[in-house]
C-alpha positions in Angstrom: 19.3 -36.0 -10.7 21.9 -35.8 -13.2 25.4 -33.6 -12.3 26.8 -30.6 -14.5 29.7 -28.6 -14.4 30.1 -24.3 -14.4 31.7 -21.6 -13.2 31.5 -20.5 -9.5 29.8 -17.5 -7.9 33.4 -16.9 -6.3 35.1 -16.4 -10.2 32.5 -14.2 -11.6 32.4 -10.4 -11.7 31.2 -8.9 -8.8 28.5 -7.5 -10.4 27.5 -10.9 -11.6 27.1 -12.1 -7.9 23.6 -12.5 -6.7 23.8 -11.0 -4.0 26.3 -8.1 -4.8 24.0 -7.4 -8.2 20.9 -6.5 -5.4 22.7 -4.5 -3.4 24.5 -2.4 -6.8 21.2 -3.1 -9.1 18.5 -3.5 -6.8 15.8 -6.3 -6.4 14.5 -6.0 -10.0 17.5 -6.7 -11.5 17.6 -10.0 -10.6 16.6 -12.9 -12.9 14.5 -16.0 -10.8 17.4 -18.1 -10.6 19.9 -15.5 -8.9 17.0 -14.6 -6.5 16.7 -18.7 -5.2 20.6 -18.6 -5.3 20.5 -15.7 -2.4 17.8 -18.4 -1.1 19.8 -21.3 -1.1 23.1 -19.5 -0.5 25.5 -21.7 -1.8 26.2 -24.5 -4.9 28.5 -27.4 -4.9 32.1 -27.9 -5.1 31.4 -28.1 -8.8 28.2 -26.5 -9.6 27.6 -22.7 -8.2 24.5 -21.5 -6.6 23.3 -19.8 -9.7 23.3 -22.7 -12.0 22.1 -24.9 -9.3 18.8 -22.6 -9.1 18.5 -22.5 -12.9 18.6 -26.3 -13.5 15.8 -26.5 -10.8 13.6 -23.9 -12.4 14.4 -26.1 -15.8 12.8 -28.9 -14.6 9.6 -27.2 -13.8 9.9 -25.4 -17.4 10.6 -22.2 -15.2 6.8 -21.7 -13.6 7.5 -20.3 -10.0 4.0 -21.6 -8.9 5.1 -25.4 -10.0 8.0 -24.6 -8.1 5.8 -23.6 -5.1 4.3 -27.3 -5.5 7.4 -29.7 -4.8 8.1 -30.9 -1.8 10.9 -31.2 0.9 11.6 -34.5 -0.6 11.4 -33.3 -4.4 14.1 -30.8 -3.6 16.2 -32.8 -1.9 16.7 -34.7 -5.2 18.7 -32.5 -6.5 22.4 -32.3 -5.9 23.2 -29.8 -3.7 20.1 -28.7 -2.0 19.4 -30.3 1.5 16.9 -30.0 4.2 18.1 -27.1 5.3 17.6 -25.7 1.7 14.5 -26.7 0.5 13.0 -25.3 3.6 14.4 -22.1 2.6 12.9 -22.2 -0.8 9.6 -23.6 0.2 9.2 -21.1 2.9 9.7 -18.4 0.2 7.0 -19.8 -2.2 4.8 -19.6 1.0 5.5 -16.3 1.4 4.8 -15.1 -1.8 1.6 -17.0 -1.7 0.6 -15.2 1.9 1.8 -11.7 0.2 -0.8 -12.1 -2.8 -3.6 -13.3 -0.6 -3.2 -10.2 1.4 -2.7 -7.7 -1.6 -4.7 -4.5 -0.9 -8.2 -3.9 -2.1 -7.8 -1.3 -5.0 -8.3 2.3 -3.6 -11.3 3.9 -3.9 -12.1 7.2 -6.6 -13.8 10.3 -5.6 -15.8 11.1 -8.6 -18.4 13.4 -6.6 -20.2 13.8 -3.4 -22.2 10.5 -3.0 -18.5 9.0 -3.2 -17.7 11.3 -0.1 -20.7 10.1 2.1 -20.7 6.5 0.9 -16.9 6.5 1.3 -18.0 8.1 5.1 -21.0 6.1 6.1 -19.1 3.1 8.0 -17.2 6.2 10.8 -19.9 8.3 10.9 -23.2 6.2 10.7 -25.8 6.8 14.1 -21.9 8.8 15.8 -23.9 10.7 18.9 -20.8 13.3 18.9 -19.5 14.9 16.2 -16.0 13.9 14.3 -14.3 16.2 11.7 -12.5 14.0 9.2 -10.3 14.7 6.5 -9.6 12.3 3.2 -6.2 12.6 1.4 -5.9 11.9 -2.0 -3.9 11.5 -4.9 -3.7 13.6 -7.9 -6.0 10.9 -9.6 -8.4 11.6 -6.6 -8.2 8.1 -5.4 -8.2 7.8 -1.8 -5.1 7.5 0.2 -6.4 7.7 3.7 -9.5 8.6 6.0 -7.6 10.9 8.8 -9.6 11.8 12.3 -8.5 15.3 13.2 -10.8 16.3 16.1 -13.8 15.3 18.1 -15.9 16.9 20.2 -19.5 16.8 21.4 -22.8 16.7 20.5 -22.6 20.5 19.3 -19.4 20.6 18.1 -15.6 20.1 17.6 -12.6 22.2 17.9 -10.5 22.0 14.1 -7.4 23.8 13.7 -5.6 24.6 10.4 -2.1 24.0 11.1 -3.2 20.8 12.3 -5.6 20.0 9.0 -2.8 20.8 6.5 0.2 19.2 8.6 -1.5 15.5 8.3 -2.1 16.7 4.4 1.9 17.7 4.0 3.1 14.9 5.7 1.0 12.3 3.9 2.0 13.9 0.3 -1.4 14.7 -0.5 -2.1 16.7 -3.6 -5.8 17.1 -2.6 -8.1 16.9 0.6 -11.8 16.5 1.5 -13.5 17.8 4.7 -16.2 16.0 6.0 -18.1 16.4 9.8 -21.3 15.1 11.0 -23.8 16.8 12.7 -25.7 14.1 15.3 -28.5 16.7 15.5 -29.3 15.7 12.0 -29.2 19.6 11.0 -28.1 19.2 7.3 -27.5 22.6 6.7 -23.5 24.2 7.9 -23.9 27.0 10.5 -22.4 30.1 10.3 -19.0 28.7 11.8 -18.7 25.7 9.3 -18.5 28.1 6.8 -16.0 30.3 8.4 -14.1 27.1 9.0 -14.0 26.2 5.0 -13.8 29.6 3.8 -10.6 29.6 6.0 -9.1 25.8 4.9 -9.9 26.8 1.5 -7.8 29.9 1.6 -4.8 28.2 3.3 -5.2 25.3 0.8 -4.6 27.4 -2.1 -1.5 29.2 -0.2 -0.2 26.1 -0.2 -1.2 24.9 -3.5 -3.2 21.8 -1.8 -6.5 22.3 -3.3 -9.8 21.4 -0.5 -12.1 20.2 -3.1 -15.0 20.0 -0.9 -16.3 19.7 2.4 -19.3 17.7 3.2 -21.4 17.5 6.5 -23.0 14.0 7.3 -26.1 13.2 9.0 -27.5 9.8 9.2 -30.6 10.8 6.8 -28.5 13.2 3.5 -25.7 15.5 3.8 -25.0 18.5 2.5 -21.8 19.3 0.1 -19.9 23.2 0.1 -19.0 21.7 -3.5 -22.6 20.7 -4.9 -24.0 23.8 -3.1 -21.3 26.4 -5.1 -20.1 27.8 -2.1 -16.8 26.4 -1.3 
């Protein structure tokens, strides 16, 4: 491939350098070529890293996923990169590739109870002890996590508060959902459930970290403090 002349990495400003410009600018800042520079690390005697990187990306009219197509042997055409180099680039591209593959599945909303026991079904589904979960969300009420605080036996569980709202704080939850099962299949919350939300409820609001409901799953319904008007 043809030869071209330009400045070196070594004579610009320092905030011009690849890899300087990260560290002072951060990842964003950095154009496609000046992110393969960092890649290949270095240019030729006449032709700096930059500029090698930015006649490469010209000859695939500067589409990173033709770039992710050449070959060993297609970048070794060009002056300057070697084995060594096109490795480097091509293990990149594969990277990216793997990265978008394995993007996360969009989080799911809480737009009312069903939600809550649908969201629930796969941890709680036929449990023969009971579980007390708690679901932090964002302020959109999307969910960030499913968190198991206690478990216990088939007539109960042992929850404490400082416990409940510690996972909540640490996580940077703005809002949380209770939800236990009852293996008896008894949809109804005993006298103690409703101590226990009255109670979570309370500290939630202390702690402006609203509980915005707290349902009890059974394999057949369940029963929601929300729905019901009692939270």
């Amino acid at each position: 491939m043809d030869t071209y002349s330009s400045i070196k990495i070594s004579q610009l400003a320092e905030e011009d350098r690849p890899r300087e410009k990260l560290l002072l600018k951060g990842r964003s800042a950095l154009t496609d070529a000046e992110l393969i520079a960092i890649l290949i690390g270095s240019g030729t005697p006449s032709v700096s890293a930059v500029d090698l990187s930015k006649h490469i990306l010209a000859t695939v009219n500067y589409d990173l996923r033709a770039l992710a197509k050449l070959s060993i042997q297609d970048l070794k055409k060009f002056k300057g990169i070697g084995e060594a180099k096109a490795i480097s680039i091509i293990a990149a591209m594969e990277l990216a590739r793997r990265r978008k593959d394995s993007e996360p599945v969009a989080k799911p909303k809480i737009t009312c109870s069903q939600d809550i026991y649908d969201l629930m079904r796969p941890e709680l589904l036929d449990a023969h002890v009971e579980y007390f979960y708690l679901i932090l969300l964002t302020r959109s009420n999307h969910v960030m996590k499913k968190h198991l605080v206690s478990q216990g036996g088939t007539a109960g569980t042992v929850v404490d508060p400082k416990v409940v709202f510690k996972i909540a704080l640490e996580h940077l939850a703005q809002s949380v959902i209770l939800v236990h099962n009852h293996p008896s299949g008894n949809i109804f919350p005993s006298d103690q459930d409703k101590r226990l939300t009255q109670r979570l409820v309370h500290i939630g609001r202390e702690l402006d970290l609203t509980v915005l409901d707290h349902v009890i799953f059974t394999d057949s319904g369940y029963f929601s403090f929300a729905d019901d008007g009692t939270l």
